[in-house]
N, C-alpha and C positions, 0 to 999 in steps of 0.2 A: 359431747362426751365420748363418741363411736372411737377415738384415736387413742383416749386412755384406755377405755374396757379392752380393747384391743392389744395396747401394752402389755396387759395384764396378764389376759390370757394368753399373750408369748411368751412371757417368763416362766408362768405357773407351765406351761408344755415342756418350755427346756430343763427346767429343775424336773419333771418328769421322766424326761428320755436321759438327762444323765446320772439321775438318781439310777434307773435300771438298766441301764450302760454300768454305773460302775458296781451293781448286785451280780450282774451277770458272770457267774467266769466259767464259760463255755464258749467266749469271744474266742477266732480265732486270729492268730497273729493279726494279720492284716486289719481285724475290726478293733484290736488295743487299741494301733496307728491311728485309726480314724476318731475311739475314744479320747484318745489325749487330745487330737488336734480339736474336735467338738469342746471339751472342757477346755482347753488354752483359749479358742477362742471367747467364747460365753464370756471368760473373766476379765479375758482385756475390752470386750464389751461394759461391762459392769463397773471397771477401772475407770474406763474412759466417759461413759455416761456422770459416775458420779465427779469426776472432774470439770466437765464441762458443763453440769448444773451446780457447781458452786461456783462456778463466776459466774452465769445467770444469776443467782442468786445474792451474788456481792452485789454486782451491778444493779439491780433492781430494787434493794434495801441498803444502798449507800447517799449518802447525800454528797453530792457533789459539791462542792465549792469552784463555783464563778464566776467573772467579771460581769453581769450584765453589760456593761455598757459597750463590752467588747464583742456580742454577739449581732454579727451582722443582718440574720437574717435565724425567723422561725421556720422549719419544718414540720408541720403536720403531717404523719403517716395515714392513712385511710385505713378499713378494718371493714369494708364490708356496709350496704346500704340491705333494708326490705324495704324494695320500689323506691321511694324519694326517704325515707325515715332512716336515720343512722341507728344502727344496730347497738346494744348493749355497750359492745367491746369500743367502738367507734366515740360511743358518747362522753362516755370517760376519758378518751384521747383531749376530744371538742372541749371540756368542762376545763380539763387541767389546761390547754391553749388559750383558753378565752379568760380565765384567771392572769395567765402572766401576762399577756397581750394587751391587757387593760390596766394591768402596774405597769407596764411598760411604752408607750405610747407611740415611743420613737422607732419600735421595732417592728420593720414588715413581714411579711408571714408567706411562704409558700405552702398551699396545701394541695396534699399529693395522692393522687391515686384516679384508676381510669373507671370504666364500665362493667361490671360481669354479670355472671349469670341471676337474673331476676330483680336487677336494679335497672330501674325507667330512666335514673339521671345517671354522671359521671360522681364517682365518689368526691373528688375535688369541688363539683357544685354543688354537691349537700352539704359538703362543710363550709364553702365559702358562706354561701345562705346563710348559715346557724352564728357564725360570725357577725355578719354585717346586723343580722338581726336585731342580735345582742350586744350592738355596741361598738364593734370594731370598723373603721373607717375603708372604706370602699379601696381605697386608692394603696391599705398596704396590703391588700390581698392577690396573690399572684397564685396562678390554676395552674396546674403540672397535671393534665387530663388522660394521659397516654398510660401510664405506668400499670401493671398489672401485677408485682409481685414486688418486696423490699428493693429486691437488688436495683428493680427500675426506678421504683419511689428514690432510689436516692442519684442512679445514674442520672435519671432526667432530669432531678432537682440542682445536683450539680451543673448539666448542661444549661439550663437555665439562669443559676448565677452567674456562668462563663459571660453568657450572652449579657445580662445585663452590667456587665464589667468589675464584677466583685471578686478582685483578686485574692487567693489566699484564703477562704471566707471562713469564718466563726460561726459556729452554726447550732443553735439550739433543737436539738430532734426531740419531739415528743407525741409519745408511742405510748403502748402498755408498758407494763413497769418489765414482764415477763420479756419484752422485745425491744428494753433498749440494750442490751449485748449485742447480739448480733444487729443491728441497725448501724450500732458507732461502728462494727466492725468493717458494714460493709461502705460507711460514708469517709474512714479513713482510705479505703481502696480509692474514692474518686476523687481523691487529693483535697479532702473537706477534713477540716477539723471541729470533730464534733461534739457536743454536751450533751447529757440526757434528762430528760422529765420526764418521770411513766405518771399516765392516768393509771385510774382505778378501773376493775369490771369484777364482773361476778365469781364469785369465791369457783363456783366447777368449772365455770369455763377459763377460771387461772388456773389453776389445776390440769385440766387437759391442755393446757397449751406451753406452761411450762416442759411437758414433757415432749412436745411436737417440736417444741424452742429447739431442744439437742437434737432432731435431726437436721434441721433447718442447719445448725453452726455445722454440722458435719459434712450437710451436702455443699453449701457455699466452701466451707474447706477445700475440699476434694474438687470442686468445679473451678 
């Protein structure tokens, strides 16, 4: 929750400092210039936030319509292990994957994501495990172990379809609901066309990360 409080109290500061920026008129000239430029910014801040959380938000309460049979290949995104255990966010991704995976049988499955901090395995091997566990056959599960952040989850996943000669590939991502926008955004960059399925997580931690989503699409922007 440390990323939303924090939101919070950056907004509640700048309605602050401009609330008494514009009481003040003892500004002189030079500190208007810099009032207005503070205010212009703020709002196109505020403009552009609330735009880029309504197509998070389309994205995430839209139901897609697609061919299954036309998807070549499942993506699993990764979300984080404690030690070998997939996390909250993680399990949700797993649950919604291991649902279509098993109505669909013919479909193999990349699952993506490497090592960090305070995890003993590679996120891609806690999910593989949880899969095969539960059903899914050994032989369609393919480990994308390297990737540490979306943009790699999807570059390596991509490199890995090259490799196995799936041209062109159709590709089912399924993520949190909150992170399939920028996901498809960033799988159309590596020449993947892609679908979305968000798992479920817990109601604060959608919440805090809805709002982390919009920097996430602004830094990939601008990168």
């Amino acid at each position: 929750m440390s990323f939303g409080v924090l939101f919070i109290i950056g907004n509640v500061l700048a309605v602050v400092i401009i609330s008494w920026l514009l009481k003040n008129k003892l500004l002189s000239l030079k500190f208007v210039f810099v009032r207005k430029l503070i205010i212009f910014g703020y709002v196109l801040f505020l403009l552009s936030f609330i735009s880029v959380e309504g197509l998070i938000l389309k994205e995430a309460y839209s139901k897609e319509n697609y061919n299954k049979k036309e998807i070549d290949f499942v993506v699993i995104l990764g979300a984080g292990l404690r030690g070998e255990e997939p996390s909250k966010t993680l399990q949700g991704r797993l649950d919604a994957g291991l649902e279509f995976l098993l109505d669909n049988r013919e479909i193999p499955v990349i699952v993506s994501g490497g090592q960090g901090p305070g995890e003993t395995i590679t996120e891609a091997e806690a999910m593989g495990t949880f899969l095969v566990e539960n059903g899914v056959e050994k032989g369609r599960v393919y480990y994308e172990s390297l990737s540490t952040d979306t943009n790699e989850n999807l570059k390596f996943s991509s490199e890995m379809l090259t490799r196995l000669g799936v041209n062109k590939p159709k590709i089912l991502i399924i993520t949190s609901d909150y992170h399939l926008f920028r996901a498809k955004l960033l799988a159309e960059e590596y020449g993947l066309t892609p679908y979305g399925l968000g798992g479920d997580s817990p109601f604060f931690v959608k919440v805090n990360y809805y709002i982390r989503e919009y920097f996430g699409v602004v830094k990939d922007f601008v990168l």
